[in-house]
C-alpha positions in Angstrom: 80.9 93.6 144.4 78.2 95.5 145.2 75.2 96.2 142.0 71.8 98.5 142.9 69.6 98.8 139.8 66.5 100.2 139.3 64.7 101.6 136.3 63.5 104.9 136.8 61.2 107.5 135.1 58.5 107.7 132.0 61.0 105.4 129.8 62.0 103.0 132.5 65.8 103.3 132.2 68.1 101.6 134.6 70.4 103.4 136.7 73.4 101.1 138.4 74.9 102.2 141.5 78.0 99.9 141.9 80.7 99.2 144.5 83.3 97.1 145.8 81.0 96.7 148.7 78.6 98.3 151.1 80.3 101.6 152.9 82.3 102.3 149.9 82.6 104.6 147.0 80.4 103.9 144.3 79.8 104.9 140.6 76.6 105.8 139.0 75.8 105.0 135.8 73.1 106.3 133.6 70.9 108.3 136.1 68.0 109.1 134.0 64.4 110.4 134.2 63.5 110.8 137.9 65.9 108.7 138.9 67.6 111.1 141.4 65.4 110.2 144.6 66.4 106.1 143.8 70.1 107.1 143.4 69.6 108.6 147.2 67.9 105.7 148.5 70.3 103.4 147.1 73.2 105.5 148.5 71.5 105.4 152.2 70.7 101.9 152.3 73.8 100.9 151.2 76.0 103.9 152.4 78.1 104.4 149.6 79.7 107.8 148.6 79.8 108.8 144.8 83.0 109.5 143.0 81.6 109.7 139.6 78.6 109.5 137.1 79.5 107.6 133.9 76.8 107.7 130.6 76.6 105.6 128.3 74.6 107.5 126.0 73.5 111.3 125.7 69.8 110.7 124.9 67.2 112.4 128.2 66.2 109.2 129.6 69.5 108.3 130.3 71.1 112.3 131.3 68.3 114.1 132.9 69.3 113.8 136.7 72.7 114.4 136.0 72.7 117.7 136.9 71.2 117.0 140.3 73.1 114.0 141.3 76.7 115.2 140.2 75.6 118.9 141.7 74.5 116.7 145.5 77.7 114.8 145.4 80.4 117.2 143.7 81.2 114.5 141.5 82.3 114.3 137.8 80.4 113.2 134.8 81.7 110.9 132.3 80.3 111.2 128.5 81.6 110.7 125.2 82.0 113.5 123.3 80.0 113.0 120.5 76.7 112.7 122.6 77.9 115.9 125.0 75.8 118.7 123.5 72.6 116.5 124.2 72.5 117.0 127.4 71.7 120.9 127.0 69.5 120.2 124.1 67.7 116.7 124.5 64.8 118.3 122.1 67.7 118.0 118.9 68.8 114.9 120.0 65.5 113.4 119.5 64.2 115.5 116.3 61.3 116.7 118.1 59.6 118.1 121.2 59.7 115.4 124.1 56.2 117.6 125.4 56.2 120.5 128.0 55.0 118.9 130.5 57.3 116.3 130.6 60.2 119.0 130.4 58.9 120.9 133.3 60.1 118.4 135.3 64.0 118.3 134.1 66.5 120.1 135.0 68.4 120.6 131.3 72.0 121.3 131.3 75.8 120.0 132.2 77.2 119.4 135.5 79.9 121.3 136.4 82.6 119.0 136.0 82.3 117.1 132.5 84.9 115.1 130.9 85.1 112.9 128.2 85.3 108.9 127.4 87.1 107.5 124.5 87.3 104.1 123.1 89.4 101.7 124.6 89.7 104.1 127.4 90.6 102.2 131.3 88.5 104.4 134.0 89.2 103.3 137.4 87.0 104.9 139.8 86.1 103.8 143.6 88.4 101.2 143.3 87.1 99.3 140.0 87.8 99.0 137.1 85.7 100.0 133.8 87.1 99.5 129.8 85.0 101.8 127.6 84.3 100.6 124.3 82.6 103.3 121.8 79.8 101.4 120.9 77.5 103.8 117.5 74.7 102.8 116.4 71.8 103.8 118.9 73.5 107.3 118.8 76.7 108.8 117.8 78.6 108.8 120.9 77.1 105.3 122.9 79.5 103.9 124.6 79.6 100.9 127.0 81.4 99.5 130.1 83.1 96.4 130.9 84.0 95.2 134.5 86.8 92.2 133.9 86.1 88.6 135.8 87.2 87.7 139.0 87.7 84.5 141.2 84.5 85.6 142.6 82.1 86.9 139.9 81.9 87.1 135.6 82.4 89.5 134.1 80.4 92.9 133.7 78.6 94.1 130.9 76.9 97.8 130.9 75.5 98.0 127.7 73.3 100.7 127.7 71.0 100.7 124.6 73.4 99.0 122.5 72.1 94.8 123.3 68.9 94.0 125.0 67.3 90.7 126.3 66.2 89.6 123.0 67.0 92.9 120.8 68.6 96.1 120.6 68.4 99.8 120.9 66.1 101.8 117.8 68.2 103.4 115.3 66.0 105.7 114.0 66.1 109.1 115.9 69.5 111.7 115.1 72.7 110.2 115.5 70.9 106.1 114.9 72.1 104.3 112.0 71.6 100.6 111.6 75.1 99.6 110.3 77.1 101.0 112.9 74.9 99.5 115.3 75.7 96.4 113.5 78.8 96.8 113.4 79.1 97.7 117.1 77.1 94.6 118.2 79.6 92.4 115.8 83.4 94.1 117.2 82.3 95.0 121.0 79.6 92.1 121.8 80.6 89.0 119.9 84.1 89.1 121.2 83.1 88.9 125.1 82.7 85.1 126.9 79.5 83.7 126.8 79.7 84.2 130.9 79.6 88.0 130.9 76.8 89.2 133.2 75.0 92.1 130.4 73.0 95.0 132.5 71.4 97.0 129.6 69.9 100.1 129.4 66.1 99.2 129.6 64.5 95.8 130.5 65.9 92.9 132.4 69.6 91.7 132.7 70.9 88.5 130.3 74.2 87.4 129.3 76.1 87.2 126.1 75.5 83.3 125.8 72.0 83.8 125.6 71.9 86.7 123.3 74.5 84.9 121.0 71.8 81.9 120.8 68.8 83.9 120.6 69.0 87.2 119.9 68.2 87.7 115.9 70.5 90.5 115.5 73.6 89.2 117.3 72.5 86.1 115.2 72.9 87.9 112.0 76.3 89.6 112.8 77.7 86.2 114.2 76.9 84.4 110.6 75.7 86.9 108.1 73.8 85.0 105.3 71.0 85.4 103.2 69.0 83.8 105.4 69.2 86.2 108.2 66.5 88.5 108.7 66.4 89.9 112.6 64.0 92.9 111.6 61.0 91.0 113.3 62.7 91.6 116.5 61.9 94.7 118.8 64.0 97.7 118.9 63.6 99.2 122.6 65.1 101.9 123.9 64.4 106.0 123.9 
């Protein structure tokens, strides 16, 4: 299998391109701020042909080359529902002006094709194969996407701005709420091998073994007690 990241833009998000293997059909995920040009270059080096955008969350650092990617490649974009209208009004999503300047340089709107993820949903795109688990807490819609184990490789964790190296995504802009996120970490994370490869939304990759050792919040969800206290921890994430 073939995995181009990069992070892109003001809020360095990462954008996966991924593929069975060089000269195949790929899928993008989360093409964010200025992240357009890298999705080209990663689609020429490795010359791959898109079949679909997939999001795991609706906020602008994650959405805003959607529009120009899907609209090169004729391809569909993949969002949940709840996080949908976001991407024509990333200003309400956050609960304030992102700054003109910055918005000059985004093209604000939906793709023409959109459709729509749900939880526990099996996509199967360029030949792989992606469960969607809705994932609140970081906003109302998040989602994430799990590639399954092989012979060859672990297993595949996109999880957007739901788990971090070390922390998880803030909780405090429209649509964040602390015990959903908590809740999300405790039914989608806690239940996947300790193996599983996590690519999240900002910073650099980790797996769930690590984050079930160190991470305070998956800490607290795995055995909630009065001693746990993860709020010393960073929240990342736009």
């Amino acid at each position: 299998m073939l995995i181009a990241g990069f992070p892109a833009g003001a809020w360095g998000t990462n954008c996966y391109v991924v593929a069975p293997a060089a000269g195949e059909e790929c899928v993008i995920i989360d093409p964010g701020h200025q992240a357009a040009q890298g999705v080209e270059d990663a689609l020429a080096k490795h010359r791959l042909k898109p079949v679909a955008v997939v999001l795991t969350h609706g906020h602008i650092d994650h959405v805003a080359s959607v529009v120009p990617v899907c609209g090169a490649h004729d391809v569909p974009a993949w969002i949940h529902p709840a996080d949908r209208y976001m991407m024509s009004d990333p200003e309400r999503a956050l609960g304030r002006s992102i700054g003109m300047p910055l918005m000059g340089e985004l093209t604000v709107g939906e793709p023409d094709d959109v459709r729509e993820l749900t939880d526990g949903a099996a996509l199967k795109l360029a030949g792989l194969d992606f469960s969607v688990a809705h994932a609140p807490g970081h906003t109302k819609g998040s989602v994430t996407f799990r590639m399954p184990e092989t012979t060859e490789i672990p297993s595949v964790f996109f999880s957007g701005d739901l788990l971090f190296a070390g922390s998880i995504g803030r909780t405090d802009l429209p649509g964040g709420d602390m015990d959903e996120m908590l809740a999300s970490l405790a039914r989608v994370c806690l239940p996947l091998d300790d193996s599983t490869v996590v690519l999240p939304g900002h910073e650099l990759q980790t797996t769930i073994g690590q984050e079930r050792a160190t991470n305070p919040y998956l800490r607290q969800v795995a055995a909630p007690g009065p001693g746990a206290d993860p709020t010393s921890a960073l929240r990342r994430g736009m």
